[in-house]
C-alpha distance (Angstrom), angle and dihedral (degrees) to the residues before:
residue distance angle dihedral
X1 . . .
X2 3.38 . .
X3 4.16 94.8 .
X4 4.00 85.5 58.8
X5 3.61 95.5 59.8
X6 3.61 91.4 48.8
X7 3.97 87.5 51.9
X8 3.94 92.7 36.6
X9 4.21 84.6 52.1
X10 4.08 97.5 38.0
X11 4.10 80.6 51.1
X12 4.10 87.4 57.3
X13 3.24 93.3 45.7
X14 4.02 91.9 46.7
X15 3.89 91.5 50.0
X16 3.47 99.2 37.1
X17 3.79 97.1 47.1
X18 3.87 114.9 92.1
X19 3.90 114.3 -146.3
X20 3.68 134.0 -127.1
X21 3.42 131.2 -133.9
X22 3.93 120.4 -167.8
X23 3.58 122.5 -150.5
X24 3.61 124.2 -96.6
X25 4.02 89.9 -125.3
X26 3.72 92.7 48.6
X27 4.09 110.1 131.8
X28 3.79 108.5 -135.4
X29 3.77 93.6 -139.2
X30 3.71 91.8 59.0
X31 3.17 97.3 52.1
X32 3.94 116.2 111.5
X33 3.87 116.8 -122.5
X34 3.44 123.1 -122.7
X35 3.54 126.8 -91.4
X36 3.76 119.7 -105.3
X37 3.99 105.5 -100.4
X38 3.98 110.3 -91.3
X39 4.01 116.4 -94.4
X40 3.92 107.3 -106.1
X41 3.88 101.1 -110.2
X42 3.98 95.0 -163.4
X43 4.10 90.5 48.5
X44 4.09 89.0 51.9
X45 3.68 98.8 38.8
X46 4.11 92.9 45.9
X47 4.10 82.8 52.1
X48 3.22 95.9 46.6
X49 3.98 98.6 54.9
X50 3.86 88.7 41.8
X51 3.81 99.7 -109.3
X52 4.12 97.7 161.7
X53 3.89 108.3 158.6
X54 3.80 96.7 57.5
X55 3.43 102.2 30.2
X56 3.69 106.2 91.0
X57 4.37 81.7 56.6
X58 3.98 87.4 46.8
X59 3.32 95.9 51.6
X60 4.00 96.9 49.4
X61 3.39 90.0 50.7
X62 3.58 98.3 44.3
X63 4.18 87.8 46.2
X64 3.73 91.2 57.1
X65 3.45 91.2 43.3
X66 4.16 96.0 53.7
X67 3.97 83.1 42.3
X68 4.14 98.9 138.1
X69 3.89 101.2 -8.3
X70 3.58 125.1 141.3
X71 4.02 91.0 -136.1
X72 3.57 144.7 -26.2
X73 3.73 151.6 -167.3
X74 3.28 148.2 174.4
X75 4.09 160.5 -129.8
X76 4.07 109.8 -143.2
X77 4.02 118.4 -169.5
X78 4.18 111.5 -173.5
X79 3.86 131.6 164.0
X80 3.63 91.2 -110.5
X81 4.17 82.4 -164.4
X82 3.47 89.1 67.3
X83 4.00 109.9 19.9
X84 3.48 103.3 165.1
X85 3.88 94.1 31.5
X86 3.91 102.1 46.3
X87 3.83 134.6 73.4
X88 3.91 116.8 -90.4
X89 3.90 114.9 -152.4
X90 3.89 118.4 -166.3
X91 3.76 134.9 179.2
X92 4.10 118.2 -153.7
X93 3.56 123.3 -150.9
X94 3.67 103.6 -147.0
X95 4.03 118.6 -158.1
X96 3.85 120.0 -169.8
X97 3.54 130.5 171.7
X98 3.95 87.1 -102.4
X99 3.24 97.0 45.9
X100 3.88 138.9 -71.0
X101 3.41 146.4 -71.4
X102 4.22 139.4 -164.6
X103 4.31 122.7 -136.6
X104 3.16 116.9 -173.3
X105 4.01 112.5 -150.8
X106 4.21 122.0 -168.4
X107 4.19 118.8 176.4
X108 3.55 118.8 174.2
X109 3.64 128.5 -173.8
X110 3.68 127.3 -99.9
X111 4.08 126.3 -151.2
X112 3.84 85.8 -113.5
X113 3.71 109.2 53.0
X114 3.62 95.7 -89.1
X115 3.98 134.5 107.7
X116 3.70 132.6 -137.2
X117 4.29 106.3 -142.0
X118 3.29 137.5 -171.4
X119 3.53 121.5 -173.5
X120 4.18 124.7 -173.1
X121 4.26 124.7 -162.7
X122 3.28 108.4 -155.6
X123 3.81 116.4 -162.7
X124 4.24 147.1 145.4
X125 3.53 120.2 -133.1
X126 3.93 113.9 -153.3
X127 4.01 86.6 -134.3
X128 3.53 138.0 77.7
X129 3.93 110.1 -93.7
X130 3.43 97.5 -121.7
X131 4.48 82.8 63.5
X132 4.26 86.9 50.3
X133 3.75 93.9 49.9
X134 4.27 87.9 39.1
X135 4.23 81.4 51.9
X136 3.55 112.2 30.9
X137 4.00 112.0 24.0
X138 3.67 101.8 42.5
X139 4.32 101.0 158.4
X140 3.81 95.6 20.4
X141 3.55 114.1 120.9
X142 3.92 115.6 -125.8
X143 3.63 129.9 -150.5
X144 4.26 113.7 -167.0
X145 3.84 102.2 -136.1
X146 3.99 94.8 -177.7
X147 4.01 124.1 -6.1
X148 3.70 89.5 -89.7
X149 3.93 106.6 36.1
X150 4.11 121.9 60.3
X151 3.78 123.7 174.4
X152 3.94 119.8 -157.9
X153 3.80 127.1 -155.2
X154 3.58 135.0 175.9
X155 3.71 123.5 -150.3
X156 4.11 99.7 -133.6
X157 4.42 77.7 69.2
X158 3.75 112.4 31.8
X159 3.97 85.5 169.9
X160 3.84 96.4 66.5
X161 3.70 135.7 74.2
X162 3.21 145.1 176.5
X163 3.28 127.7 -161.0
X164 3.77 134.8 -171.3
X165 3.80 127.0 -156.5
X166 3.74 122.0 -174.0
X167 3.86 115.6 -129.0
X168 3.73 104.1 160.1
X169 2.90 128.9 -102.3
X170 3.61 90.5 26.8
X171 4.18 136.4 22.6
X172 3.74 119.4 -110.4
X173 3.92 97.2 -127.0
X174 4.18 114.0 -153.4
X175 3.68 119.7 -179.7
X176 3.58 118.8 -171.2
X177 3.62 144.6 -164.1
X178 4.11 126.4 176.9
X179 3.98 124.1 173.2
X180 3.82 129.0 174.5
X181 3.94 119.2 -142.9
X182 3.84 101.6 5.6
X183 3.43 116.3 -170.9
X184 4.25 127.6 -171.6
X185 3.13 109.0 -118.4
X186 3.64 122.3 -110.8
């Protein structure tokens, strides 16, 4: 389950990313070195109020999510009664060199070690919808929930959505991902 996300994630990031080309002229000395990769806010801040249990899924999520941003950060809500045993909710603000994005990321603890997430990209796409689903969900099956909101699924990952909301110009672009009892692997 777990390898799907990371494919379903490493195909937002492929789609979403927008190439560069350098110029044939370009002097290799002048070019600029890259910048080191941005801290993961979520990872940091769960540390840092003690969350333990759901961290390791946290952290995966949050890594795929930072996956070729120029920076990031975060708002983290805990039950501070019950760090460790309560359900952590986090938004991530997303900034790319195209533009940003927001993913919102909940884990709570199970009674066996495990933790049920639910993680949420948030995106616009400067097309109409009908062009995204034309481009990027070619064999997903959609189902039109109101006249201007559609979510697609596809049956080899009954976990993930993706749902598209028109918002002229554009398309209001949400991916998401839900799994029950997640455990890190050993």
């Amino acid at each position: 389950m777990m390898k799907r996300l990371i494919r379903f994630f490493q195909y937002l990031v492929l789609v979403l990313s927008v190439p560069l080309v350098a110029q044939a002229q370009a002097v290799f000395e002048n070019i600029p070195r890259p910048a080191a990769a941005p801290q993961n806010a979520l990872s940091v801040a769960s540390q840092n109020v003690g969350v333990k249990t759901c961290r390791p899924a946290l952290e995966r999520l949050s890594a795929l999510a930072v996956n070729g941003t120029r920076g990031n950060d975060v708002l983290l809500d805990w039950d501070r009664q019950r760090v460790d045993a309560g359900p952590v909710f986090s938004l991530i603000g997303l900034e790319y060199a195209n533009g940003g994005a927001a993913m919102s990321v909940t884990a709570v603890p199970g009674l066996n070690g495990g933790c049920s997430v639910s993680a949420e990209r948030i995106s616009s796409a400067p097309f109409s919808c009908q062009a995204v689903a034309q481009q990027e969900l070619k064999g997903m099956t959609a189902t039109r929930l109101l006249p201007t909101f559609t979510v697609f699924t596809d049956a080899k990952d009954p976990t993930a959505t993706v749902s598209l909301i028109d918002a002229p110009p554009g398309c209001l672009v949400i991916r998401r991902y839900v799994e029950f009892n997640w455990k890190a692997p050993r």
